[in-house]
KEKE-3310 file (N, C-alpha, C; in steps of 0.2 Angstrom, whole numbers, plus 5000, padded with zeros to 4 digits):
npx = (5117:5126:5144:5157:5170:5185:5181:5179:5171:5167:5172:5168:5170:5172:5159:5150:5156:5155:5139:5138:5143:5136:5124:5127:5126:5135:5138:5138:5149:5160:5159:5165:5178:5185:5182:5190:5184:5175:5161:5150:5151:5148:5135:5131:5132:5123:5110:5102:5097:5087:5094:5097:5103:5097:5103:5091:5087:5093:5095:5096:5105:5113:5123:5137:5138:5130:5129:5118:5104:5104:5101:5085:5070:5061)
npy = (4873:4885:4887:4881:4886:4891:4898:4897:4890:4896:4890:4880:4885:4899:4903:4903:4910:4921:4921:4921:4935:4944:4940:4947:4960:4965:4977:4972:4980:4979:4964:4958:4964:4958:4944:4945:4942:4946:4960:4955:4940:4939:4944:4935:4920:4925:4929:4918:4918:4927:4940:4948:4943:4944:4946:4942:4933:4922:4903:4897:4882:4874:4865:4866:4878:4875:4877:4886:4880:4883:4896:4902:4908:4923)
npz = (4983:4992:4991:5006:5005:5012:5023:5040:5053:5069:5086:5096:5110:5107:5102:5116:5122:5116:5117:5132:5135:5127:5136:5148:5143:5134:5122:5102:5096:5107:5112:5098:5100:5111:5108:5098:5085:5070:5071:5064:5064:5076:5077:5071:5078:5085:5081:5079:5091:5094:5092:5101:5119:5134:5153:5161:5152:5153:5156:5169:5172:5180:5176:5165:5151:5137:5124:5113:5119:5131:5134:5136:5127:5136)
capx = (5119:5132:5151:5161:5177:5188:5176:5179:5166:5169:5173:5162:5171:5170:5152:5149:5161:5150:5131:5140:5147:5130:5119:5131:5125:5140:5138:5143:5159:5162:5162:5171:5185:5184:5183:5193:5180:5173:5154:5146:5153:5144:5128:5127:5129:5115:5103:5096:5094:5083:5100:5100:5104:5098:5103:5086:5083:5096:5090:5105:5102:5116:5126:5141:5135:5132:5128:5112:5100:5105:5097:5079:5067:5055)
capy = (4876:4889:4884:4887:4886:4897:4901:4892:4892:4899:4884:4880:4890:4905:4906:4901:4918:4927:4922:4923:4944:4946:4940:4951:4965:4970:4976:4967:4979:4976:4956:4956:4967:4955:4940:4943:4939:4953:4960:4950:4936:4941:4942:4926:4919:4928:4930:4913:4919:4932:4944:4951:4940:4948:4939:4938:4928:4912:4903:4891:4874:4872:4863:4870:4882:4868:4882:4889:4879:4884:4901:4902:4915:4921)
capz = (4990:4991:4996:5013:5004:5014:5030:5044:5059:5074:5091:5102:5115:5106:5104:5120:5126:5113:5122:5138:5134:5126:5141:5152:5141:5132:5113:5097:5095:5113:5110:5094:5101:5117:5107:5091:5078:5065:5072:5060:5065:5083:5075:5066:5084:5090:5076:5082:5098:5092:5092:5109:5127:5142:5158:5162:5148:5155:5161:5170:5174:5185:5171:5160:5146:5131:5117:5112:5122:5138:5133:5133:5128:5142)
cpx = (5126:5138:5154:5166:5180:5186:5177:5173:5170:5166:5168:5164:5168:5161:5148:5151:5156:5142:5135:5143:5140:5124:5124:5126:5130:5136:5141:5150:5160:5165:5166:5177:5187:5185:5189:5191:5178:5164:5148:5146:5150:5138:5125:5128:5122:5108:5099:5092:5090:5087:5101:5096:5102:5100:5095:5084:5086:5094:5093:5098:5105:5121:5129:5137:5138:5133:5120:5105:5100:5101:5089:5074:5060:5048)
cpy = (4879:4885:4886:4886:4893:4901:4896:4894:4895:4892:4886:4885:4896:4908:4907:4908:4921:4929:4924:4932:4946:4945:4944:4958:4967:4972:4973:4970:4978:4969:4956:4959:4962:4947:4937:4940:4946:4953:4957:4944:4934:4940:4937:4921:4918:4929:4924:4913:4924:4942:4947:4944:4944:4943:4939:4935:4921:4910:4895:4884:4871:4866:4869:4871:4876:4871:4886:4886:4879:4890:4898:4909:4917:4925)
cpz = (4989:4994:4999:5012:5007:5020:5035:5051:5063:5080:5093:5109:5114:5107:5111:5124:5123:5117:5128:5140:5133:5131:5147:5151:5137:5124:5108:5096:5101:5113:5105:5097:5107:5113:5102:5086:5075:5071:5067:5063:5074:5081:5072:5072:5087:5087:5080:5087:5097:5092:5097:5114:5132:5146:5159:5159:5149:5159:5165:5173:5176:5182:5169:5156:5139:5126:5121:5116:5128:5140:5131:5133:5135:5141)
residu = (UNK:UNK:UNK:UNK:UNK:UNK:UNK:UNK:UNK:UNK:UNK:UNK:UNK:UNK:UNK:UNK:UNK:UNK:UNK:UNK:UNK:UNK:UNK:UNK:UNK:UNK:UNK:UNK:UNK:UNK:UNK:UNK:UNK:UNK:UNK:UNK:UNK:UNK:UNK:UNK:UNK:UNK:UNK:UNK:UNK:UNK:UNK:UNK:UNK:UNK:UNK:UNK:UNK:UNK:UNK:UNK:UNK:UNK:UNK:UNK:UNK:UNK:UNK:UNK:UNK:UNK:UNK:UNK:UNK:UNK:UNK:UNK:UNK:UNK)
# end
């Protein structure tokens, strides 16, 4: 297994800003420029999520935003 000497993740807030700009609709340079992360760093976010948010795809649940399971696909 490779090593993440020197890479740090990115917080729980941050991602959470990321899905949250991305189901807005922004673009990835929008959010990194908006977040302060590299556009990559936007896509490894979102890859799971099938790399694009629409708001029609949140799908709230009347709870704070936990991460990634807060989004579903529809």
């Amino acid at each position: 297994m490779p090593s993440r000497a020197g890479k740090k993740s990115l917080s729980l807030e941050v991602r959470q800003q990321v899905m949250r700009l991305a189901a807005k609709g922004c673009t990835y340079r929008q959010i990194a420029g908006q977040v302060s992360v590299s556009q990559g760093s936007v896509g490894n976010v979102l890859r799971p999520l099938g790399g694009v948010i629409r708001s029609d795809m949140l799908n709230p649940t009347g709870k704070r935003l936990t991460g990634a399971s807060d989004f579903s696909r529809v």
